[in-house]
C-alpha positions in Angstrom: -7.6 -5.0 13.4 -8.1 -1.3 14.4 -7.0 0.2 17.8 -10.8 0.8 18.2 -11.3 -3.1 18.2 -9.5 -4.5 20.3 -10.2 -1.7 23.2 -13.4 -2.9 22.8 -12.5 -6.4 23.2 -10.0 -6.2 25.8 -12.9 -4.3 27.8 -15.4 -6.7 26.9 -13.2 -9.8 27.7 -11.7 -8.5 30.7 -15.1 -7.3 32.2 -16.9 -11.1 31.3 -14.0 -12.9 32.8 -14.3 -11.3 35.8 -18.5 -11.6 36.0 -17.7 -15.7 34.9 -15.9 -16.3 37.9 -18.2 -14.4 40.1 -21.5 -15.7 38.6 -20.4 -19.1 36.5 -23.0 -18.5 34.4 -22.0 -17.8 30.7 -25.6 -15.6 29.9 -25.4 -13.2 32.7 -21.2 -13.0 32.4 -22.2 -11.8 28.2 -25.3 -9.1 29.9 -22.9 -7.7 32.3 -19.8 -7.4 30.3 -22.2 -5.6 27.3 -23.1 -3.5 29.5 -20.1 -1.0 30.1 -19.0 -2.0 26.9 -21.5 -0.4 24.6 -19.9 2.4 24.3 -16.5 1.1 23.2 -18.8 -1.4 20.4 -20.4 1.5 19.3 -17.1 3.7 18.7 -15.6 1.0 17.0 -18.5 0.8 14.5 -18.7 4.4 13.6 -14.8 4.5 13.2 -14.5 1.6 11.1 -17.6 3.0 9.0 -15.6 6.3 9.1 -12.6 4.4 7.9 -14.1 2.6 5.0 -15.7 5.3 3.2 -12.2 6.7 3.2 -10.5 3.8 1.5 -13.1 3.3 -0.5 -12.3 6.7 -2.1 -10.3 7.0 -5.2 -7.2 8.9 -5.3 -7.6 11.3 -8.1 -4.0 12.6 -9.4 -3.4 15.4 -11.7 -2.7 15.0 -15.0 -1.5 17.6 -17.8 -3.2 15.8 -21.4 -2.1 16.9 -24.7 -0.4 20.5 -25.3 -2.9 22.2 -22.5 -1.7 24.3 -19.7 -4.7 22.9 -17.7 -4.2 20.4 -14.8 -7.1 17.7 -14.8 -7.5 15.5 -11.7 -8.5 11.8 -12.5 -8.6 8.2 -11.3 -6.4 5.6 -13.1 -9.8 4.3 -14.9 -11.0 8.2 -15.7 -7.7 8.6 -17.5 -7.6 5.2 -19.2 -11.5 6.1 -20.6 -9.8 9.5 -21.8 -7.1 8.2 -23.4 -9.1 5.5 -25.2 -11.3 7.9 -26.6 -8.8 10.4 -28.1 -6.9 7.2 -29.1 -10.5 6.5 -31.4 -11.3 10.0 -32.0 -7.2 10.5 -34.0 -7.9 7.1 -35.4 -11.5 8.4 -37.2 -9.0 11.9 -38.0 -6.7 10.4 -39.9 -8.9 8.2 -42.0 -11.1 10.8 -43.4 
């Protein structure tokens, strides 16, 4: 759970506790609570959106191929399609 989460939820659940045993009335407890708590929902949307387009990134790591001075930076799947191509492309070179 992210820090953003549970301010929200601590807000929220502090803030409808309080309007339940004023009003008893589940509804208007939920209205009242969402109320200050908007805010605080809306944060811990955009963060967590933040947050998951940055793990959804791949590393790329650099990578020296062959007798080149040239650094390359790839993924692990980028570098795996690389290899398996020059791997194909020797194996047609030494046939012929």
């Amino acid at each position: 759970m992210s820090r953003r989460f549970i301010e929200f939820a601590s807000s929220f659940a502090f803030i409808f506790l309080l309007a339940f045993y004023i009003t008893r009335s589940t509804l208007w407890s939920i209205l009242i609570a969402i109320l200050p708590t908007w805010p605080l929902f809306v944060l811990w949307i955009l963060c967590d959106i933040k947050n998951y387009e940055r793990c959804k990134k791949v590393p790329k790591e650099p990578y020296i191929i062959g007798d080149s001075d040239k650094v390359e930076y790839l993924t692990h799947k980028e570098l795996d399609e690389m290899l398996r191509k020059r791997k194909s492309g020797d194996k047609s070179i030494n046939r012929g």
